[in-house]
Every structure is written in structure tokens, then in C-alpha cells.
C-alpha positions in Angstrom: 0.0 0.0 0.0 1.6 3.1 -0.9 1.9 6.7 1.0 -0.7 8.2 -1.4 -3.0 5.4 -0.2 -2.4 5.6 3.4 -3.0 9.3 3.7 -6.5 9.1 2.0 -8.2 6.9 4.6 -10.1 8.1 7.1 -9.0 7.3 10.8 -11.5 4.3 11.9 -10.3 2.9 8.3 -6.7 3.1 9.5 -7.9 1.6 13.1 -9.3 -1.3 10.8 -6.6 -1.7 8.7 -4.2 -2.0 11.5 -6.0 -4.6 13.5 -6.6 -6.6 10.2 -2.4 -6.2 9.2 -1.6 -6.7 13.2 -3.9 -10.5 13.0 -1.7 -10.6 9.4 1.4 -10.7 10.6 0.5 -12.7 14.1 -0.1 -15.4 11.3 2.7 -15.2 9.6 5.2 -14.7 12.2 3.8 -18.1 13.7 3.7 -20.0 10.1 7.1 -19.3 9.8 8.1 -20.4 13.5 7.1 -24.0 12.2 8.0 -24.1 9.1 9.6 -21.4 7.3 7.5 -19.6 5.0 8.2 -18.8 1.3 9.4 -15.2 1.5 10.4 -14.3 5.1 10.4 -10.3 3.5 6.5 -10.4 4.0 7.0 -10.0 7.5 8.6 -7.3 7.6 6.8 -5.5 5.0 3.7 -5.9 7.0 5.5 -5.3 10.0 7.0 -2.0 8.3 3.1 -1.3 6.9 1.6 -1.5 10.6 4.3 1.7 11.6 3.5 3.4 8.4 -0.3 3.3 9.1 0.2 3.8 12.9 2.2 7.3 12.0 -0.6 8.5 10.1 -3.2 7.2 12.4 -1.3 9.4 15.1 -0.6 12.8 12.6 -4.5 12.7 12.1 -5.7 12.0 15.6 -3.8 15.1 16.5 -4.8 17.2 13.8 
């Protein structure tokens, strides 16, 4: 999901979307605990997504 994206949503969207990524990468992280999973990289994307969406979740509570 890019910047451009991320800014347009609205902030319960961004609560959503957080939860949803957060259950994501719960799944993934323990997928690749037993076995290891095709492309490790997804977990940090999604883990790198979650702080993306969090910082703009913050920047527009605060607005």
C-alpha cells in the first residue's frame, strides 16, 4: 500500500486496517516459527506497513 493510499483513509479505516495487518502478521510470524514460510520479506513488509499506518493514524488524531 503506498503513502498516497495511506493518507486518504479516514482514521476508523486506519484503526481497521491496523487490526486486520496486526492479525496478518500474528499469522505469519507463527507460520514461519514452524515451518519457514516462502518469502520471510513479508514480514517485515507488514510489520513496516503496521508503523506506516500507525504514524498516520497518530498525525491525524492530533490534527
Amino acid at each position: 500500500m503506498k503513502n498516497a493510499e495511506i493518507n486518504k483513509l479516514g482514521v476508523e479505516e486506519l484503526a481497521k486496517l491496523i487490526v486486520n495487518e496486526q492479525e496478518n502478521l500474528d499469522r505469519l510470524k507463527l507460520a514461519h516459527a514452524i515451518s519457514p514460510i516462502e518469502n520471510p520479506m513479508r514480514i517485515r513488509q507488514t510489520r513496516r506497513l503496521i508503523a506506516r499506518l500507525n504514524t498516520v493514524l497518530n498525525v491525524k488524531s492530533q490534527a
